[in-house]
C-alpha positions as CSV (number, residue, x, y, z in Angstrom):
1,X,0.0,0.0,0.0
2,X,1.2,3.6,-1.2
3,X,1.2,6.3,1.4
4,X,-1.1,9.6,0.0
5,X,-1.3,12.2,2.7
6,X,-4.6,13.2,3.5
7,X,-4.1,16.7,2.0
8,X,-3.9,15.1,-1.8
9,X,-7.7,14.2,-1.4
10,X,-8.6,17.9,-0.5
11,X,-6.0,19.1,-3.6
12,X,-7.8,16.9,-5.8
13,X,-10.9,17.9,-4.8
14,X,-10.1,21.6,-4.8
15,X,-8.3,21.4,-7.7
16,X,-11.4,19.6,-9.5
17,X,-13.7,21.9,-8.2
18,X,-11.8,25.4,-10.0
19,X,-11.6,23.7,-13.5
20,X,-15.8,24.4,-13.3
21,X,-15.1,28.5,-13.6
22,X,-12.0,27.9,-15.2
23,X,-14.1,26.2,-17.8
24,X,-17.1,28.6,-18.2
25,X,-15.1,31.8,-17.9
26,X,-13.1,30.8,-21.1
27,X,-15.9,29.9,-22.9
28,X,-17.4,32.8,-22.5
29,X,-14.7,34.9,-23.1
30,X,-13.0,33.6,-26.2
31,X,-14.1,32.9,-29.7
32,X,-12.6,29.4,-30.9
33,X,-12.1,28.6,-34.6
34,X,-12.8,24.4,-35.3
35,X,-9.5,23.1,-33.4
36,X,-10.0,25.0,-30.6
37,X,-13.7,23.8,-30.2
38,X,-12.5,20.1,-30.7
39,X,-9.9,20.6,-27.9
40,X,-12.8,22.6,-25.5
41,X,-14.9,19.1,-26.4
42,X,-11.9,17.2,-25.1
43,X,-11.2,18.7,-22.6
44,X,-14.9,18.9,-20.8
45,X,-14.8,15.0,-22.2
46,X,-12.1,14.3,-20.4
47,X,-13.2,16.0,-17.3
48,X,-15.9,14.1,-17.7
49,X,-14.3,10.6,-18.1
50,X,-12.1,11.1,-15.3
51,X,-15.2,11.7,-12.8
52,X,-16.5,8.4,-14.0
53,X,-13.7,6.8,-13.4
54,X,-13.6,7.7,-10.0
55,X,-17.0,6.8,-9.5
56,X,-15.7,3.2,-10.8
57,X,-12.6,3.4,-9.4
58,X,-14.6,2.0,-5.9
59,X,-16.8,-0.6,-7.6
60,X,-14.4,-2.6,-9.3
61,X,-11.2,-2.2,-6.8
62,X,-10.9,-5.2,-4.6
63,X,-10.1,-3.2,-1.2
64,X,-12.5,-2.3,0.7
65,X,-14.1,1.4,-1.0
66,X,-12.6,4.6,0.6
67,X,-13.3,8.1,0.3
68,X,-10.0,8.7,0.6
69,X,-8.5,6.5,-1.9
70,X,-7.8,9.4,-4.3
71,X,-4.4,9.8,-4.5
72,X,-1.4,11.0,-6.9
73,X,-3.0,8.8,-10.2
74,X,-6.1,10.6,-10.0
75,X,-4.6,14.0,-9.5
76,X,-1.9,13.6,-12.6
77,X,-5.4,12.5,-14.8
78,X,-6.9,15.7,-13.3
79,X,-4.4,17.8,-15.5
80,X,-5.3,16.8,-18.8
81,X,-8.0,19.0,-18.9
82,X,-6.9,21.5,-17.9
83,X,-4.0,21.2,-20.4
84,X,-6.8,21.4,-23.1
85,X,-8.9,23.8,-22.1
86,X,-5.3,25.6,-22.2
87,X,-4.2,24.4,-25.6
88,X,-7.8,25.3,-26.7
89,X,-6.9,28.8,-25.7
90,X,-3.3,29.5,-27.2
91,X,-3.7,27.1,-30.6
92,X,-8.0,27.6,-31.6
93,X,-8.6,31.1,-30.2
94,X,-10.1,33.3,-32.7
95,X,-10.3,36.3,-30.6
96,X,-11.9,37.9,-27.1
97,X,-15.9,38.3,-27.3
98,X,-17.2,42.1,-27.4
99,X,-18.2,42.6,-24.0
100,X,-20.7,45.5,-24.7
């Protein structure tokens, strides 16, 4: 058994839980040309995919289910989308929406 500190549960979860305005404050923001809306799709897929997985993660794990079982794995899967929304960003932006 790996030791994960307690605080990499409330990282994770923290962490998780900014990528929501992170998320909406760019799409609002930005105009994306085709690229940059495949690599928004990915990255709310992702996000997405990784919160099903740890919903899984507990079913099909043959130790006993643990709130605190998230650990380093789940928080280097936690980066990807934020590395799209970001790519999204710098490669498919088209420009910043008027704000009037």
């Amino acid at each position: 058994m790996v030791f994960e500190p307690l605080y990499i549960f409330f990282f994770f979860i923290l962490v998780g839980l900014v990528y929501i305005p992170v998320f909406l404050t760019i799409v609002a923001k930005y105009r994306f040309n085709l690229f940059g809306y495949l690599l928004v799709l990915l990255s709310i897929s992702s996000y997405l995919f990784i919160g099903k997985y740890m919903m899984d993660a507990g079913t099909f794990a043959d130790e006993q289910q643990s709130l605190f079982g998230i650990g380093f794995l789940e928080l280097t899967l936690l980066t990807y989308p934020y590395i799209f929304i970001i790519l999204a960003v710098v490669l498919g932006k088209k420009g910043v929406r008027n704000e009037s």
